[in-house]
Structure formats: structure tokens, C-alpha cells
C-alpha positions as CSV (number, residue, x, y, z in Angstrom):
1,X,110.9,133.9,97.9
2,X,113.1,130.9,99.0
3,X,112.3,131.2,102.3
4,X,108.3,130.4,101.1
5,X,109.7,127.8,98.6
6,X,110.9,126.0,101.5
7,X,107.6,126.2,103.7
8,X,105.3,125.2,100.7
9,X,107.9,122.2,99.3
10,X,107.8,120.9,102.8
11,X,104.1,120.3,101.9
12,X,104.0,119.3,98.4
13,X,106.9,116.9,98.8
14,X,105.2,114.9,101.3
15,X,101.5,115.2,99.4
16,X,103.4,113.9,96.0
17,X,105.2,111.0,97.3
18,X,102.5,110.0,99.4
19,X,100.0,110.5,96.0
20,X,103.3,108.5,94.4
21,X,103.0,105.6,96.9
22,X,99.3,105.2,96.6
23,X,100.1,105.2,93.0
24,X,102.1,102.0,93.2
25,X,100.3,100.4,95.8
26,X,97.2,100.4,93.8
27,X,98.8,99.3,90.8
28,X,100.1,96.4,92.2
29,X,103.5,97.2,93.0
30,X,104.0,96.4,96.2
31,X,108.0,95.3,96.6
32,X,110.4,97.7,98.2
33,X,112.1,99.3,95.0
34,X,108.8,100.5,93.2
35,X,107.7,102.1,96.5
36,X,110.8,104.2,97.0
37,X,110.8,105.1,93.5
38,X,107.5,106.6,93.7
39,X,108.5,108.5,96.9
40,X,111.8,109.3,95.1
41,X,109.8,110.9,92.0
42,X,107.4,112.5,94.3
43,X,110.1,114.4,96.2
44,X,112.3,115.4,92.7
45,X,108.7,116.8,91.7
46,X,107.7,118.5,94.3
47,X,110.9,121.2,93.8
48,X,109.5,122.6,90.6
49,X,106.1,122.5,91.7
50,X,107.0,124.6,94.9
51,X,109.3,127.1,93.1
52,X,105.9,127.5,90.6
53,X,103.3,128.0,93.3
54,X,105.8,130.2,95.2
55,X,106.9,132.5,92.3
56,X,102.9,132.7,91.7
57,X,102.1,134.0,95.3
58,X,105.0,136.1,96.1
């Protein structure tokens, strides 16, 4: 099961902090620190979301 944790975090982490950036762009934070936080929070969520959709599938 790790092995497809890995596979399917390697796709959520980059579709959260992208969802995360477009987040703070729109909202009108557009300096270098609010950016990286919302790519930062994307990437912390996306290991609980993985282990989630994993443990569903295996």
C-alpha cells in the first residue's frame, strides 16, 4: 500500500498546491510568502489525502 501512496501523492500534492496557488492568486495575494505557503499547505495535505484514497483502493 505505500508503494500506491506514493504514486497517487505524487498527483495530489501537485493538484493541491497548484489548487492552493490559484487560491492566493485570486485572492489577491500575490507576494512571495503567501504563494509558498499555499504550495506549502497543499503538499502537507496532500499526505493524508493520499494515504485516504490509497487505503480506499487497495
Amino acid at each position: 500500500m505505500t508503494r500506491l501512496m506514493m504514486v497517487i501523492f505524487s498527483m495530489a500534492s501537485t493538484t493541491l498546491m497548484g489548487v492552493g496557488i490559484v487560491v492566493a492568486l485570486t485572492t489577491g495575494h500575490d507576494t512571495l510568502q503567501p504563494i509558498l505557503l499555499a504550495a506549502a499547505l497543499g503538499f502537507v495535505a496532500a499526505v493524508p489525502v493520499s494515504w485516504l484514497v490509497a487505503r480506499a483502493l487497495a
